[in-house]
N, C-alpha and C positions, 0 to 999 in steps of 0.2 A: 629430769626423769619423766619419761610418758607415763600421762594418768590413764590407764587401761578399766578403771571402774565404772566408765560408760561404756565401754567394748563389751565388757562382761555382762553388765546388766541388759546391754539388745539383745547377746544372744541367749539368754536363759529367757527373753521372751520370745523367740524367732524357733522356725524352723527351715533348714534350707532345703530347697528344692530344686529339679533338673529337669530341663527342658531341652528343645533345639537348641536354642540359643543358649545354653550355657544353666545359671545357677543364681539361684536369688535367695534374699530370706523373705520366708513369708511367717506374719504373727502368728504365733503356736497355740492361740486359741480359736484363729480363722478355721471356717469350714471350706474354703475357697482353698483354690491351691495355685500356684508359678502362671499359669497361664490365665488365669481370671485376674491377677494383679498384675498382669505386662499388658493385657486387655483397658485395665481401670486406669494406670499411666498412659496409655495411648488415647484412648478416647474420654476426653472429659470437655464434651462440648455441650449439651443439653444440661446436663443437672441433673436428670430423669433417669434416675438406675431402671432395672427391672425390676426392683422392689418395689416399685410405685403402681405397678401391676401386678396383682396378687391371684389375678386371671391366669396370666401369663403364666408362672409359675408351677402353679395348680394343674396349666396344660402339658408345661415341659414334665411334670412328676407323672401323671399319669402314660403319655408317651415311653416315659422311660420304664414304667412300670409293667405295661404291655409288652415294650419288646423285654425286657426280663422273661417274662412267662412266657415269652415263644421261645426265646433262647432255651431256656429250660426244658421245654417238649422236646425242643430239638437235641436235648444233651449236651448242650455249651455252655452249661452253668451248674454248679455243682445248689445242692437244696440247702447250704449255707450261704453262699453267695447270691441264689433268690433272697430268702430269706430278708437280707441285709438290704439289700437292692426295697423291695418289695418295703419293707418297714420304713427304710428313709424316705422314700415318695408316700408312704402314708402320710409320714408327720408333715411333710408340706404341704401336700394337700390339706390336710388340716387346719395349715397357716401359718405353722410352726417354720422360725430360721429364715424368715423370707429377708431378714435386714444381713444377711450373707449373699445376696445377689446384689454386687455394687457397680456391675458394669453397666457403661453409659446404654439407652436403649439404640442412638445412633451409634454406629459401629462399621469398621469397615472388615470385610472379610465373611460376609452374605451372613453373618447371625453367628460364624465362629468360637465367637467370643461368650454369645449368651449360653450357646448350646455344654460349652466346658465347661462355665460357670456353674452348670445346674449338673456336668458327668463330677463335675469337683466334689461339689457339695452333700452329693448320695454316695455318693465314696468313702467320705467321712463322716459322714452320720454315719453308714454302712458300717465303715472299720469302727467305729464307740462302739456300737451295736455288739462286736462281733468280740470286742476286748483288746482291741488295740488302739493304738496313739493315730494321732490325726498324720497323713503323710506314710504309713507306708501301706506304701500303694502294695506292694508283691502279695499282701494279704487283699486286697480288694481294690482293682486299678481302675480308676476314671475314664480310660478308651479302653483298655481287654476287657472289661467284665460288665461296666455301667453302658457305655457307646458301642457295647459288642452288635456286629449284625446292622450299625447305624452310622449314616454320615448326617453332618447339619445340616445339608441339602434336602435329608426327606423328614428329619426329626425338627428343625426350625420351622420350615412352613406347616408342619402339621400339628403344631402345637400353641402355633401364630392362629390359627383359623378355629380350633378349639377356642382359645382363650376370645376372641372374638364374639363365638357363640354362648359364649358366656355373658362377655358384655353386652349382648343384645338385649338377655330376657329383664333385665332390671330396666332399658333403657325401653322396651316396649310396655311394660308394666306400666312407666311413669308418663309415656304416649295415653294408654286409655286412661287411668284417673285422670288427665289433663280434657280429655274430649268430656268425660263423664262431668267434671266439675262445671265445662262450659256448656253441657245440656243442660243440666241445672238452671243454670242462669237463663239458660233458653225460655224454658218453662215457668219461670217466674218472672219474664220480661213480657211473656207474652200479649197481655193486656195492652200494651204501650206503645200509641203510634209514631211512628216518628218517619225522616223524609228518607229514602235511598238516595244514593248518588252513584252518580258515574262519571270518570272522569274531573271529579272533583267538583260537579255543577250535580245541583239538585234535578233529581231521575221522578221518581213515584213512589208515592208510599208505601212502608211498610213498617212490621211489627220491630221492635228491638229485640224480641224474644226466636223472628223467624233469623234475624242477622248472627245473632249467637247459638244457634241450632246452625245453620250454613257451618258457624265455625268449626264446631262439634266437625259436622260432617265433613271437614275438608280434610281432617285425621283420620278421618275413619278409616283409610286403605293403609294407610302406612304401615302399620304394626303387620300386615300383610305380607307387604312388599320387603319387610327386615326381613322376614320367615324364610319368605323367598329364596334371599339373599342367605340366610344362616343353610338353608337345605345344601348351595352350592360350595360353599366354604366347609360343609361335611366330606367332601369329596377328596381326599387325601393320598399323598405318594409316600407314604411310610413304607418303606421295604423296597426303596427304589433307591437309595443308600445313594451315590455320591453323584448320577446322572441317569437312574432311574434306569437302569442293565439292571441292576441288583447285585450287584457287584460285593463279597464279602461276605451276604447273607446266603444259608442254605437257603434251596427250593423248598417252597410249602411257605417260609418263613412270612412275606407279606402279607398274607390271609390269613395268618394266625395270628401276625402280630394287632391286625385290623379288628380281629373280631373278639380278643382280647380289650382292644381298645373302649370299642364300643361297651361293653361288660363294664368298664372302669368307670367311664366318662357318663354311660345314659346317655349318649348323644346315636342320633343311627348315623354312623363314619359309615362310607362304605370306599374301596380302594378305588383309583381311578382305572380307566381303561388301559390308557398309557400311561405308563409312568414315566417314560422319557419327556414327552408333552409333559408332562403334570409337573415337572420337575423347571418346566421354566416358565407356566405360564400363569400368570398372573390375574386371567378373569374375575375369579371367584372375589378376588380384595375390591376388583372396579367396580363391581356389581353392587356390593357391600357401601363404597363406598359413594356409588350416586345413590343408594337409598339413603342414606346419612345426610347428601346433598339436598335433595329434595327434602327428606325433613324439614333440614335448614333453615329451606325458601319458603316454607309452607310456616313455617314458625317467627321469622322476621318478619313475613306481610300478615300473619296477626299481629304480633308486636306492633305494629305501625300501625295499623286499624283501632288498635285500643288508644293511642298517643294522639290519633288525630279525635275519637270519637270523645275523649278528655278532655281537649287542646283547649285553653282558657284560663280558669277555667268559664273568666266574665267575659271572655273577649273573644273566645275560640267558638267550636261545636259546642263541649259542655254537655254532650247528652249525658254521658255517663260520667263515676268518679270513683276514680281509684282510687286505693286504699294509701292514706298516707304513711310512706316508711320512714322518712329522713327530710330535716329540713333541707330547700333546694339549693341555698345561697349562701353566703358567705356577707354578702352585701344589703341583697332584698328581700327584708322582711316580710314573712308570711308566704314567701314563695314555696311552692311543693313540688318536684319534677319526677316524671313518668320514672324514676328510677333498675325497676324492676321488668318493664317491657326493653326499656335501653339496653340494658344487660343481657337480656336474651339477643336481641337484635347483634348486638356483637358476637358473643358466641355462634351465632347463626353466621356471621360472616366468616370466622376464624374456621368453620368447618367448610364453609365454600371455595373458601380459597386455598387449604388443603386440599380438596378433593384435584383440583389444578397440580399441587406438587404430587399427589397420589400417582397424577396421571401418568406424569413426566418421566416417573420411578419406576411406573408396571412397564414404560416403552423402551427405558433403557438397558434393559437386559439382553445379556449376547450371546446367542446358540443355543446352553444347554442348560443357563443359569441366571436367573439375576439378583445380581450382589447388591442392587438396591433394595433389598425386598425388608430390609429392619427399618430404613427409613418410612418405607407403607405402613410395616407391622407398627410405630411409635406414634404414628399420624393417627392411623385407624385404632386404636387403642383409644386414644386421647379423645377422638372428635365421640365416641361414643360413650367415654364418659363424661365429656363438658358437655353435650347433648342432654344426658339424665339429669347431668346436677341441675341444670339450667332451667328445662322442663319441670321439675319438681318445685323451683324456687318460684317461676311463671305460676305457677297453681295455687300455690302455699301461698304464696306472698302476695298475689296480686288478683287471678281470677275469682277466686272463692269471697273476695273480700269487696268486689264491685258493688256499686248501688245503681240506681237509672236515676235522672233528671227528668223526670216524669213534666214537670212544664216547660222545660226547655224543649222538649222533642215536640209535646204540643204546640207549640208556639214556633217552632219551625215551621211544620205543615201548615197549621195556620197564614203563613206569608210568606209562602211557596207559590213559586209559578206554573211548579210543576205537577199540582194537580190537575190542572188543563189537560192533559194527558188522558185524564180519566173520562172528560167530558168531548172527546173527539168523538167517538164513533157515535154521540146524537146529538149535535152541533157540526159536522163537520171538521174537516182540517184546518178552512179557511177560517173558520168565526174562532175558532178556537188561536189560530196563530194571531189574530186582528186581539182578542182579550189577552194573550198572551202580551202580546207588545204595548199596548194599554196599560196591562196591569203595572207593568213596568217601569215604563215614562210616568206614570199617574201616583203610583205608590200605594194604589188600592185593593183590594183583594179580588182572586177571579173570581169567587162565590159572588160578590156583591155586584161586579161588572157583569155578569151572566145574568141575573137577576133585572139592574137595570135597563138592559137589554132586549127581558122578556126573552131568553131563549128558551128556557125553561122552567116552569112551575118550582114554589118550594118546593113539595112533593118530590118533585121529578131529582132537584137539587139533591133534598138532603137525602135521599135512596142512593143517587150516583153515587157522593162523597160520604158514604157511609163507613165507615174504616170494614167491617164484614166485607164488603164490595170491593175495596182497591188492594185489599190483601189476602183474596181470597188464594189458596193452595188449587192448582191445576187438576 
């Protein structure tokens, strides 16, 4: 005789549900419904739900919640059905439910999948709300009432570019305390000579304090250039529903749903010009995403600059010393490795070399849509939050905790050749090249060969190579 006491028990936890395709059970305490669960069995290639993005979310809720209250102006929504609508996007925004978005962030079907997952989800918060059971939709339906007036095409990318400008401002926040922490250091370096280089051969002297001021300064634009970047990613085809005709949505609806938006979000949206353009083209994310790249690059060749100004720390440069986090070896005793610039430096890579796939993504799109565009939206997400963590942990863990090798740097300029430099324009190029190659071959210092020399007076000496004189600010 068949045992049916497992049959029984799935379905007093399931609920079935009907789609295209036919009829599934879905868990009867899921806020997702039939098409987020044929979603979550098709794509499980990253790992990376949308719950990992709580930006995201936050974008889709409010999106959904805008066009609620234009639908509603327009009388395609009864002030129950707001209501429901309107309360379920509160509570995600809030943060609430967000481990009910379990589909993969890569996806095939241009964001299909993320956009039902979030009509599912307010549906049934909705229907609780309203005193009904999860699932029936006839009382509050996930595309007639949640997706009314809306296709993924204009609620995906406008929800992608919200959540975006979200993850900006934490991610520019953690830009300036990083510049702020390495002025600091500027100003407390200041006193301390030490040699410049170029090309990896000793240049002319300079302060340690004017080198970590430069670094300061080399951030300074970027927080800028995100701004930039987040003003064009404001620029939305919401109300341009499935190829940007408007197709579904009454007239009026796009500028009400936009300016509704903005009310929600605090962001200034404003609608695009075209929304046919707007509906396939992908600027806004490329934009976004070479400020992200340049960060990057601008963040790895610090990282590199602290690991070589380290490097030793008895055998290397040795100017400065970073903070030790972790033994280095496994083998060698007492070793300590730049750990914490290494780690930025990677992450600095992993957003570059995205920005390459970013690229691939925005050019693959055809006519009037592009169905790569969750692959950008998962990219750009990610690079801007491993950007902040990473900057944060650069700051925390390693800048703030730097010291100077205060005789090491001395003793560098000290038997440098390249103070010579200093002393050309009253010696000459040539006398100056003749001590230069002396100093060399001989192993003696240019000070002492100038001297023997007679080219110039102590006096005259120790004014040239005064540290006030070879670092003086233009």
């Amino acid at each position: 005789m068949k045992n049916t006491d497992n049959l029984t028990d799935n379905k007093a936890h399931t609920r079935i549900e009907k789609d295209l395709l036919g009829e599934q059970a879905v868990p009867t305490t899921a806020l997702y419904g039939i098409q987020t669960q044929r979603a979550a069995q098709n794509f499980d290639i990253t790992g990376v739900s949308i719950s990992h993005f709580p930006d995201l979310i936050k974008a889709l809720a409010m999106v959904k919640a805008a066009a609620a209250k234009a639908n509603y102006q327009h009388g395609l929504l009864s002030e129950e059905k707001l209501s429901a609508i309107t309360d379920a996007c509160t509570d995600l925004i809030q943060g609430e439910h967000h481990e009910q978005f379990i589909v993969d962030l890569i996806q095939g079907g241009a964001g299909t999948s993320t956009n039902m997952n979030a009509n599912e989800v307010i549906a049934n918060i909705g229907l609780k709300k309203m005193g009904f059971e999860y699932g029936q939709y006839s009382h509050l339906h996930p595309n007639n009432d949640v997706n009314r007036s809306q296709s993924t095409n204009d609620v995906y990318p406008s929800a992608a570019r919200l959540a975006m400008v979200f993850a900006a401002k934490p991610l520019q926040e953690a830009i300036i305390k990083l510049q702020n922490s390495l002025a600091i250091k500027g100003k407390e370096f200041s006193g301390i000579l030490k040699m410049g280089r170029t090309q990896l051969q000793d240049a002319v002297p300079m302060t340690l304090g004017q080198e970590f001021n430069a670094f300061a300064s080399d951030l300074g634009s970027e927080t800028a250039r995100i701004e930039d970047a987040c003003l064009q990613l404001c620029e939305l085809n919401l109300g341009g529903t499935a190829i940007g005709t408007g197709i579904n949505a009454p007239k009026g609806y796009a500028r009400l749903a936009i300016s509704e938006l903005a009310t929600i979000s605090g962001l200034p949206v404003t609608l695009s010009e075209d929304l046919i353009a707007a509906s396939a083209d992908m600027g806004a994310f490329i934009t976004f995403s070479s400020a992200l790249k340049r960060l990057a690059i601008k963040l790895s060749k610090l990282s590199n600059d602290l690991r070589l100004l380290s490097s030793g720390p008895r055998t290397g440069l040795g100017e400065i010393n970073l903070p030790a986090m972790q033994p280095g070896s496994s083998i060698m005793p007492g070793k300590v490795n730049p750990v914490i610039p290494e780690a930025m430096t990677q992450a600095a890579f992993q957003v570059m070399g995205t920005d390459m796939t970013i690229t691939m993504a925005a050019e693959a799109g055809q006519l009037q849509l592009n169905a790569m565009e969750p692959l950008i939206v998962y990219n750009l997400l990610n690079n801007a939050r491993l950007l902040e963590k990473s900057i944060r942990m650069l700051d925390e863990r390693c800048i703030q905790g730097i010291t100077a090798n205060k005789a090491r740097c001395a003793q560098h300029v000290e038997n440098s050749i390249g103070i010579v430099t200093a002393l050309v324009p009253h010696i000459g190029y040539e006398n100056a090249s003749r001590i230069a190659g002396n100093a060399l071959l001989s192993g003696s210092g240019v000070a002492e060969l100038v001297k023997q020399e007679k080219l110039l007076s102590d006096e005259e000496l120790a004014a040239i190579l005064s540290p006030d004189t070879m670092v003086s600010s233009i």
